[in-house]
LODRENNU-925293 format. One line per 5 residues: number of its first residue (from 1); for each residue x, y, z of N, C-alpha, C. Coordinates in pm, whole numbers, plus 50000, padded with zeros to 5 digits. Example, Ala and Ser with C-alpha at 12.3 -4.5 7.8 and 13.67 -1.06 7.14 Angstrom:
1> 51319,49431,50780,51230,49550,50780,51320,49670,50780 | 51285,49775,50708,51367,49894,50714,51290,50003,50787
! end
This chain:
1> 91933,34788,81553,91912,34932,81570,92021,34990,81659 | 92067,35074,81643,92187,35183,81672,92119,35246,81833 | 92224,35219,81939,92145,35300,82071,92097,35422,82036 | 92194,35504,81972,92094,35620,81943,91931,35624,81886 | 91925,35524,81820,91778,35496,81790,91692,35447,81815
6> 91724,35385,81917,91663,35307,82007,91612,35430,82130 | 91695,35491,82117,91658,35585,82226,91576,35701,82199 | 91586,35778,81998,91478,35811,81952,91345,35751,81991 | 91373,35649,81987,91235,35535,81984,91164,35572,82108 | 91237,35528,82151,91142,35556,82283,91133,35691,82343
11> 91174,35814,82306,91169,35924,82352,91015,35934,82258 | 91009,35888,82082,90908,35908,82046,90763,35867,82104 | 90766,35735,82152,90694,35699,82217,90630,35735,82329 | 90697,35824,82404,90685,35874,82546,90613,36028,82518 | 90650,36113,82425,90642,36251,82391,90503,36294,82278
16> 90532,36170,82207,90440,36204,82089,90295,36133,82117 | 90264,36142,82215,90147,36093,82275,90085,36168,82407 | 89929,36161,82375,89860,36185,82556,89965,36166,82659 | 89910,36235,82743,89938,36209,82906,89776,36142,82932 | 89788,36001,83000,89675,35923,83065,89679,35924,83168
21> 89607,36058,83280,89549,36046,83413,89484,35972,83439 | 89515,35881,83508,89380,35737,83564,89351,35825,83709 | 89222,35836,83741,89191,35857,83915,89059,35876,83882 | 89040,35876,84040,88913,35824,84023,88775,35962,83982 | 88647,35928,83948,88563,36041,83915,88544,36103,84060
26> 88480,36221,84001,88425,36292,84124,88454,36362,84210 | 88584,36330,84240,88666,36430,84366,88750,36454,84252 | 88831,36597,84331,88958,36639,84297,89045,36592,84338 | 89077,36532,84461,89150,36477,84555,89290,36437,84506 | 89377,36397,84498,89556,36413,84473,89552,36413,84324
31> 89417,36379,84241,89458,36352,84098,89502,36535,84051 | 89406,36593,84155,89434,36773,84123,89552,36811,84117 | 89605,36776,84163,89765,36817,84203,89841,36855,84005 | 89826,36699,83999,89882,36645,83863,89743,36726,83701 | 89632,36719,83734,89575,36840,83637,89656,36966,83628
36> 89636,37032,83739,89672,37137,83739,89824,37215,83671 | 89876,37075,83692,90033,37065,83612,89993,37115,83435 | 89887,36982,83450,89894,36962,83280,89797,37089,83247 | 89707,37145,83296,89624,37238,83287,89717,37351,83247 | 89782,37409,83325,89917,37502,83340,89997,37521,83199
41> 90023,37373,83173,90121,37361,83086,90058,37348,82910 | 89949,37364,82920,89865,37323,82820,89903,37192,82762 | 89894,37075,82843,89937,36944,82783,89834,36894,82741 | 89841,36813,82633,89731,36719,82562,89714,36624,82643 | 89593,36558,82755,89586,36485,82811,89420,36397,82801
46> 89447,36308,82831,89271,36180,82898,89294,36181,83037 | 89168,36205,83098,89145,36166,83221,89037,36109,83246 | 89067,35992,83335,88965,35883,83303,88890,35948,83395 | 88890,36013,83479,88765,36107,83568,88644,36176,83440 | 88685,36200,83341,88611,36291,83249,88568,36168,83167
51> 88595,36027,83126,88588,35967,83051,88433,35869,83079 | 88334,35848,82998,88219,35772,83071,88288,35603,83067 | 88317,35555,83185,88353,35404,83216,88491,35394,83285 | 88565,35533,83293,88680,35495,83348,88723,35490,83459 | 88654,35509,83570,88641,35419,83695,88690,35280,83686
56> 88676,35209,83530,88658,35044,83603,88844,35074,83521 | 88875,35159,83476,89027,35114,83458,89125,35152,83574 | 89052,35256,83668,89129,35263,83796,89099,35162,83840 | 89011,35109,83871,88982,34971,83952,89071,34838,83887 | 89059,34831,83755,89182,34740,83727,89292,34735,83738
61> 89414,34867,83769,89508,34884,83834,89498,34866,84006 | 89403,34906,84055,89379,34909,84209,89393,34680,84232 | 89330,34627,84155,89253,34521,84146,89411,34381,84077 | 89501,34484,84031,89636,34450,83943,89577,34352,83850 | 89448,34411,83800,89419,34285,83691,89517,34354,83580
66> 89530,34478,83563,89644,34563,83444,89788,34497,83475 | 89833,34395,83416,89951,34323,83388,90083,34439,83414 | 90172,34393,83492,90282,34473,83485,90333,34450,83424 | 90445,34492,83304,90546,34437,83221,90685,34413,83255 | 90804,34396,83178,90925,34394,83233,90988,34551,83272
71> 90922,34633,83257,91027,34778,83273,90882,34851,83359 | 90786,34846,83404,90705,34889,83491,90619,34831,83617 | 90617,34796,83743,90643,34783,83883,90467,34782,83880 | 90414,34676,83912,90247,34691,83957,90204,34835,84016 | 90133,34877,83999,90079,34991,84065,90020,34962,84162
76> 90010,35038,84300,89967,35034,84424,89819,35130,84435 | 89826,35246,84442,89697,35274,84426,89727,35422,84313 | 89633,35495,84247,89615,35623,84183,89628,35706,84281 | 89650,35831,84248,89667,35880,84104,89781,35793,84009 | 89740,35765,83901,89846,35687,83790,89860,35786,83685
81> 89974,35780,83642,90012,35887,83499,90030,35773,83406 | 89991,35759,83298,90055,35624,83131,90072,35774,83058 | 90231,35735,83030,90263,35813,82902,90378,35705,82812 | 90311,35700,82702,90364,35575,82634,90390,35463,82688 | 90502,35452,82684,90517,35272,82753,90512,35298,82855
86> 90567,35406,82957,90559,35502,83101,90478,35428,83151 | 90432,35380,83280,90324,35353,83376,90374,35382,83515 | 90325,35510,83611,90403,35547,83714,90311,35589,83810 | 90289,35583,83937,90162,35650,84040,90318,35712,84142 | 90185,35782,84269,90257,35820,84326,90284,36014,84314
91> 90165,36070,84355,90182,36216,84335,90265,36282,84288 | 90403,36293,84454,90513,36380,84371,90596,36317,84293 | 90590,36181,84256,90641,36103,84173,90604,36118,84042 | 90480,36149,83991,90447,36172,83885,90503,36367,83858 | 90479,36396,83917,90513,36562,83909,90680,36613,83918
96> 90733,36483,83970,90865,36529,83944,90924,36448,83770 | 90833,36396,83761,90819,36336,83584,90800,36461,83470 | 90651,36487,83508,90648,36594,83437,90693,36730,83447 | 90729,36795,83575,90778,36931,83580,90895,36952,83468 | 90974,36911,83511,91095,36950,83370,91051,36926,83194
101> 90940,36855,83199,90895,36775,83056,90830,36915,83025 | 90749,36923,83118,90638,37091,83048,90681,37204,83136 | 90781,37234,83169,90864,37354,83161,90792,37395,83301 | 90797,37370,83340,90768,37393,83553,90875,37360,83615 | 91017,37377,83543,91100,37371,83673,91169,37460,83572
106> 91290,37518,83627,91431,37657,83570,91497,37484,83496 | 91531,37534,83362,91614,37464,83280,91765,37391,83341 | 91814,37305,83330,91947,37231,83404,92085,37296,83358 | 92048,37387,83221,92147,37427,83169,92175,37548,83256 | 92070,37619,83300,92057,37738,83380,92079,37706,83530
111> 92026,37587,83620,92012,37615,83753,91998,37462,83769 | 92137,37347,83792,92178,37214,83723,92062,37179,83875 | 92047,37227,84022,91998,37175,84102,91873,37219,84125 | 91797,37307,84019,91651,37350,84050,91589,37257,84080 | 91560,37132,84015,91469,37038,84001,91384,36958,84186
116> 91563,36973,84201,91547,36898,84366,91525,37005,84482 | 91555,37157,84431,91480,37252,84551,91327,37246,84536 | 91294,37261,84397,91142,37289,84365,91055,37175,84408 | 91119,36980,84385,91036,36881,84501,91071,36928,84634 | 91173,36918,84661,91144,36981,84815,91043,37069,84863
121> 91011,37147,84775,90872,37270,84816,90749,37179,84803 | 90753,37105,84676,90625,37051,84667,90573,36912,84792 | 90722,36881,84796,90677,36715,84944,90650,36766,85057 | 90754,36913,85086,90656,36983,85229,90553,37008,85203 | 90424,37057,85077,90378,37120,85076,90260,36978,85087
126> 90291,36871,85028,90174,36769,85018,90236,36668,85127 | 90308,36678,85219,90328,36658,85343,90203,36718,85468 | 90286,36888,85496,90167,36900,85583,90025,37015,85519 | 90048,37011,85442,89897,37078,85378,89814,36963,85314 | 89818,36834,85266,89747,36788,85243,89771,36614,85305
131> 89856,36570,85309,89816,36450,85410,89814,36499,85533 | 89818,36570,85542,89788,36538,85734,89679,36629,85719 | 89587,36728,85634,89450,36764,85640,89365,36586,85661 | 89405,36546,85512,89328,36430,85494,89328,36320,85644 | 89456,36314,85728,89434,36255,85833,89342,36291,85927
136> 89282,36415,85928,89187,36498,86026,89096,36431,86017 | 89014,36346,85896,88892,36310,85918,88971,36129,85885 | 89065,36105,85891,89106,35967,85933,89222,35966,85993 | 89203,36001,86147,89306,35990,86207,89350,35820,86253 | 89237,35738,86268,89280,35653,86297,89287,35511,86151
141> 89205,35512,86076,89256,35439,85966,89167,35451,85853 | 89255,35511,85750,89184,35528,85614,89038,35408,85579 | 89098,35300,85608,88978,35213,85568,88830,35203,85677 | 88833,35271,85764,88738,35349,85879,88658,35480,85802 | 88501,35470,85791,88430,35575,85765,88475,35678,85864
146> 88476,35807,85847,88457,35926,85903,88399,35942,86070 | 88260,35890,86039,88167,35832,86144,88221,35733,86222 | 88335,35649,86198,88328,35589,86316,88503,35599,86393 | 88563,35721,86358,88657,35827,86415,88617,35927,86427 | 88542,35966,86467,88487,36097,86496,88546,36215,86576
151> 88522,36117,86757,88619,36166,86838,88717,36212,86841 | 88814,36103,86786,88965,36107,86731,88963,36194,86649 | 88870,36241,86562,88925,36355,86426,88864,36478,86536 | 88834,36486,86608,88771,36625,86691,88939,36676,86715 | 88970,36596,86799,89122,36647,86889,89223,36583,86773
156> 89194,36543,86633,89294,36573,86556,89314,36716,86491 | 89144,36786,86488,89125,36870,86404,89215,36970,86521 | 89133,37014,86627,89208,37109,86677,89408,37150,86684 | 89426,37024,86713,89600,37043,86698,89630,37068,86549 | 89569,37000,86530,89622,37123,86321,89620,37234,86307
161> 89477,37246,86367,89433,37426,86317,89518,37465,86381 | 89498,37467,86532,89603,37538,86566,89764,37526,86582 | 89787,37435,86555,89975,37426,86611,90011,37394,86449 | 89971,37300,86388,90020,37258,86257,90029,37279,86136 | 89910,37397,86095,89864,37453,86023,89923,37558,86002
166> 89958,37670,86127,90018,37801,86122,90171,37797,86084 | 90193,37629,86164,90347,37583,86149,90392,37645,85981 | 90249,37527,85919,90347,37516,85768,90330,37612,85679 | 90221,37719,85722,90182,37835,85645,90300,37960,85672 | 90346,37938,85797,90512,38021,85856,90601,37984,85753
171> 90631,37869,85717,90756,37822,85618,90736,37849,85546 | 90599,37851,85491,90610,37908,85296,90632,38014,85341 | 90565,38095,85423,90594,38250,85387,90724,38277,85412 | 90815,38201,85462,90947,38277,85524,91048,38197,85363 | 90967,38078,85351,91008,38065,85170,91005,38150,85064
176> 90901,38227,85066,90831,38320,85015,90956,38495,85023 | 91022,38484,85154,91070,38609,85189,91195,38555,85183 | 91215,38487,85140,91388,38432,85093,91445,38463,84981 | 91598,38463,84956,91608,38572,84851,91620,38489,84733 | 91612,38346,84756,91582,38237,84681,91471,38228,84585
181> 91351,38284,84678,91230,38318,84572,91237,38416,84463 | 91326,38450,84472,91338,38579,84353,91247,38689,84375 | 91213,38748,84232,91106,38886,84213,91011,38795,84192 | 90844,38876,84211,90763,38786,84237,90709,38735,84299 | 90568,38654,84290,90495,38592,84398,90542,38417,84445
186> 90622,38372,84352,90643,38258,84344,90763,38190,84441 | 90754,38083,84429,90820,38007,84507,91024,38006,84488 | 91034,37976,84399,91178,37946,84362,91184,38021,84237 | 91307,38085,84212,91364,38176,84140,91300,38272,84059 | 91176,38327,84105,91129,38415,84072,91019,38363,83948
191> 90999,38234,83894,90957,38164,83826,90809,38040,83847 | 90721,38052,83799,90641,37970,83784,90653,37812,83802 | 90649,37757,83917,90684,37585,83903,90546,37511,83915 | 90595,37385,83928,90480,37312,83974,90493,37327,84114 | 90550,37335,84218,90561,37348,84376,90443,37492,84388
196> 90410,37570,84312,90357,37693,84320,90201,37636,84284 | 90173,37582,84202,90045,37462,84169,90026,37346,84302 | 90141,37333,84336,90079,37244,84410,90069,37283,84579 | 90092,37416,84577,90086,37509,84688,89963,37561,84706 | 89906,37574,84565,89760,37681,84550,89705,37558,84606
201> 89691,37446,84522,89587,37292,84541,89576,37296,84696 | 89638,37295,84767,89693,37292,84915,89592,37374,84960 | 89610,37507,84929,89537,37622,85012,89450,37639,84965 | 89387,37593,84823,89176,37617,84783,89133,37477,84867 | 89196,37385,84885,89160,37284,84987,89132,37326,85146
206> 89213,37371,85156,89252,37415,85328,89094,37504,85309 | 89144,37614,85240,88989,37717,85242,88867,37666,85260 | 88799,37510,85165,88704,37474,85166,88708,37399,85286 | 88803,37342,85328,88801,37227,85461,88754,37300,85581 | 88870,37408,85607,88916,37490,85709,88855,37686,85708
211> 88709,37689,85631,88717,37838,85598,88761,37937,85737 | 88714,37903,85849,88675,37999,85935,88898,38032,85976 | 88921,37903,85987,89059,37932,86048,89130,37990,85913 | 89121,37935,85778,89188,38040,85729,89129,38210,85633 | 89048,38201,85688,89033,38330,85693,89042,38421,85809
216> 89079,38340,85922,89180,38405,85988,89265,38413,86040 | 89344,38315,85952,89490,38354,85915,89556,38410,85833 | 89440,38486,85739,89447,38561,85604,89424,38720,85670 | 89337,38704,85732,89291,38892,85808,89405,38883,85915 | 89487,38826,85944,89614,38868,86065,89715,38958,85990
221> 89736,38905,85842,89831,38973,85757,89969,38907,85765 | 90008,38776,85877,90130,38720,85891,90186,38644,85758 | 90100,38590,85661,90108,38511,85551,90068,38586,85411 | 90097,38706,85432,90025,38803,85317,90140,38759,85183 | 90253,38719,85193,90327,38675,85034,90236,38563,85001
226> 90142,38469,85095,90172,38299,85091,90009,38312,84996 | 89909,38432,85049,89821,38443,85008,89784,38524,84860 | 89910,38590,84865,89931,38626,84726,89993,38522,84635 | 90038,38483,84644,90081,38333,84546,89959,38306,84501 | 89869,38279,84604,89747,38205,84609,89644,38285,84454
231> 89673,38417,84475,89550,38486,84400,89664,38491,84236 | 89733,38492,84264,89832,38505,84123,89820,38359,84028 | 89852,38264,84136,89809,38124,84031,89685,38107,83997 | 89581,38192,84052,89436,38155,83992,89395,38250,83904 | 89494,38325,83913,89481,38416,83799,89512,38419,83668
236> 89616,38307,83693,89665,38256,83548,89565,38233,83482 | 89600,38275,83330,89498,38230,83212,89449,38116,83240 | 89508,38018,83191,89488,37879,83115,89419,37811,83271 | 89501,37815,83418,89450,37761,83548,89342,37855,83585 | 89292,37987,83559,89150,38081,83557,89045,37996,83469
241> 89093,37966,83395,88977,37918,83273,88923,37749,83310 | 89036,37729,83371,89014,37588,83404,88912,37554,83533 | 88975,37666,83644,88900,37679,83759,88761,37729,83766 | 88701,37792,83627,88605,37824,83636,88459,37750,83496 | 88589,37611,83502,88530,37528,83338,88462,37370,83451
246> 88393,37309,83297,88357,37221,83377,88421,37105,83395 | 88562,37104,83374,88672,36971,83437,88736,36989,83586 | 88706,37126,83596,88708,37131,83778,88586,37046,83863 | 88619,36950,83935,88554,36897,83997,88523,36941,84154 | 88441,36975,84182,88367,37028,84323,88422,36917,84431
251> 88460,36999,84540,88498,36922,84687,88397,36882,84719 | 88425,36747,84778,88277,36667,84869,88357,36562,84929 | 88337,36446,84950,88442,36347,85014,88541,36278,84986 | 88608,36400,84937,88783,36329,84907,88899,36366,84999 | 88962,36409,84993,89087,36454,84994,89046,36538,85148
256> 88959,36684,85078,88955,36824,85171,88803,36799,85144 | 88788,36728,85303,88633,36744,85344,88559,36896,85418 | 88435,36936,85408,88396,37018,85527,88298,36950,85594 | 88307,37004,85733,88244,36906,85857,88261,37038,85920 | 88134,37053,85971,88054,37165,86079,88168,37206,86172
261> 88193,37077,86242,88287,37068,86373,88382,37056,86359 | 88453,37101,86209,88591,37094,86148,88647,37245,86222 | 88492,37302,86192,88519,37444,86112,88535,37572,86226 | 88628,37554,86277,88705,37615,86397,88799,37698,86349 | 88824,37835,86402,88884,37934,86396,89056,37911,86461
266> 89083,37838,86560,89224,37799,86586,89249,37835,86715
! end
């Protein structure tokens, strides 16, 4: 076979098939990030969250009973993307896969370095809007219940709300007021990305985690572009319909917990 066809081959393989979200049921927690992509983009996808039994195929990647092959690296933990022979985890790893595939980033022919401004928005954005939320209720080690960091998440929570939180909600907005963002509510060139999806995911999290502090950091008016983003991506058709269907999965103990004594003003 001729490289060129070889390389058909496998483009066919990769394209002309599902996208397979493996993560786990029940929470939204980082697998949201990567829906919301495919939601957006109207991609044909499985998610084993929606699927009855597919828990035990995250667990067989978690477990590496799922064989690695010669061109794909054991998986460490989900979210996992399989697209054709593809097998890849790793949030913005998977999203910097698909953004250019379903048209969430400015074309290469048009803007050859969009790709690497628009991850940059999205790793700050699942930097300090969502791992270091998720550290609030495990500050001291993920494999530790909630209950028995407690303390430690008290005086983790407060230095977020207040010092860390306002930090990273300042940068989008001054992202936001850059002439980089273009016309528009959006992030980079005036255009719809995935960094703008994975900005909203960020802040309907923060809201449910954090209501009291960000709603008032919403009535100050300092973040008024960052909160308009916010109402524009949920306004979208296809992410409206989704957010209000039943493959949206309800917050409870994933990702963006609420806890009484979270729920501090700043």
């Amino acid at each position: 076979m001729s490289s060129e066809g070889a390389a058909a081959k496998r483009q066919r393989s990769n394209k002309d098939v599902p996208y397979n979200l493996i993560y786990w049921p029940g929470i939204p927690g980082r697998g949201e990030f990567i829906r919301l992509t495919l939601e957006e983009a109207g991609a044909e996808y499985v998610d084993t969250a929606q699927v009855e039994g597919g828990v035990d195929e995250v667990m067989a990647y978690v477990k590496g009973e799922k064989p690695d092959d010669k061109t794909n690296p054991p998986i460490f933990a989900p979210p996992i993307l399989k697209h054709g022979d593809l097998v890849i985890s790793q949030t913005p790893n998977i999203l910097l896969y698909l953004g250019p595939r379903l048209g969430l980033v400015p074309g290469v022919e048009d803007d050859p370095d969009a790709l690497y401004k628009v991850n940059e928005l999205a790793l700050t954005a699942l930097d300090g809007l969502s791992n270091e939320p998720h550290d609030c209720h495990h500050p001291i080690a993920s494999e530790l219940y909630y209950e028995d960091q407690k303390e430690e998440a008290k005086r983790k929570v407060e230095h977020y709300v207040k010092t860390r939180l306002p930090k990273f909600l300042g940068y989008f907005e001054r992202v936001l007021n850059s002439k980089a963002s273009g016309e528009g509510p959006y992030l980079y060139a005036g255009k719809l990305s995935y960094a703008d999806l994975v900005l909203f995911q960020c802040l309907d999290g923060l809201k449910f985690m954090f209501p009291k502090a960000m709603a008032k950091l919403n009535k100050e008016g300092k973040h008024s572009k960052l909160f308009e983003l916010y109402d524009a991506v949920g306004q979208r058709p296809k992410i409206k319909e989704y957010l209000g269907g039943p493959r949206r999965q309800k917050y409870s103990s994933g990702l963006y917990r609420y806890y009484e004594e979270f729920d501090i003003e700043g």
